[in-house]
C-alpha angles and dihedrals in degrees: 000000000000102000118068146114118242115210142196129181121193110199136208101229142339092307123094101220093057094095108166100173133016127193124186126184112199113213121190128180084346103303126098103243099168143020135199135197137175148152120231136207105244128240101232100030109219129086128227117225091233091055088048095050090049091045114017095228114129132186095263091055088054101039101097092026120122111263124245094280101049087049103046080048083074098033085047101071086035089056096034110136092358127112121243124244130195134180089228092003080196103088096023091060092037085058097043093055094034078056092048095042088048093051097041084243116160104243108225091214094243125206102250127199133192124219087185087055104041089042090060087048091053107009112071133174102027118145084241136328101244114152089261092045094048089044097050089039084061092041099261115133100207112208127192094016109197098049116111101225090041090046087047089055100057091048093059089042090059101038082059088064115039094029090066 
């Protein structure tokens, strides 16, 4: 697989739909060719301390920012025919259904890869296969973990690499 879009998805608080950032990084034909980034007004509106010490985001950044429709209506035509890829797609793909059943959106049924999973497949004998470890392991330095657009690239870096 050499065409995808790897997404990550921060959130507000314990509730799936409470994106507060997304990041996607497009790959075709193995080469990033295009990046997104946004903050999200969360559903419910309200952030956990432990979400802002693990991202940084606080109520006042996301206050005037698009909610989760207006910004998917710009990911939607970047993503169009492309799988979807997520370092622990658990919890991506949970948020991104629990954000289309909240909006009474009609979820397209997209094709949904793990790095976690496949890294445990390919990858033995790491310490763990957290989204840093796997990306150092592939010779990505990430920078800046926890935010969605740098977390995304690192999923896609190293989706390059253990999806050949």
């Amino acid at each position: 697989m050499n065409s995808f879009a790897a997404i990550d998805f921060e959130t507000a608080n314990e509730h799936r739909t409470s994106v507060c950032s997304v990041g996607v990084v497009i790959v075709r034909d193995g080469e990033i060719t295009d990046r997104f980034y946004s903050l999200i007004r969360p559903e419910p509106d309200y952030y956990r301390y432990g979400n802002i010490m693990v991202h940084g985001i606080t109520q006042d950044v996301t206050e005037n920012a698009p909610i989760f429709p207006q910004v998917w209506s710009q990911i939607e035509p970047l993503i169009e025919d492309l799988p979807l890829i997520a370092h622990n797609k658990v919890f991506d793909e949970g948020c991104l259904k629990a954000c289309f059943r909240m909006y009474r959106m009609d979820y397209p049924d997209y094709e949904f890869f793990c790095t976690v999973r496949q890294a445990k497949a390919k990858l033995k004998g790491l310490s763990n296969y957290q989204l840093d470890t796997v990306s150092a392991y592939c010779g990505f330095v990430l920078e800046n973990h926890h935010h969605a657009l740098a977390d995304a690239e690192a999923c896609a870096q190293i989706a390059i690499q253990i999806f050949k």
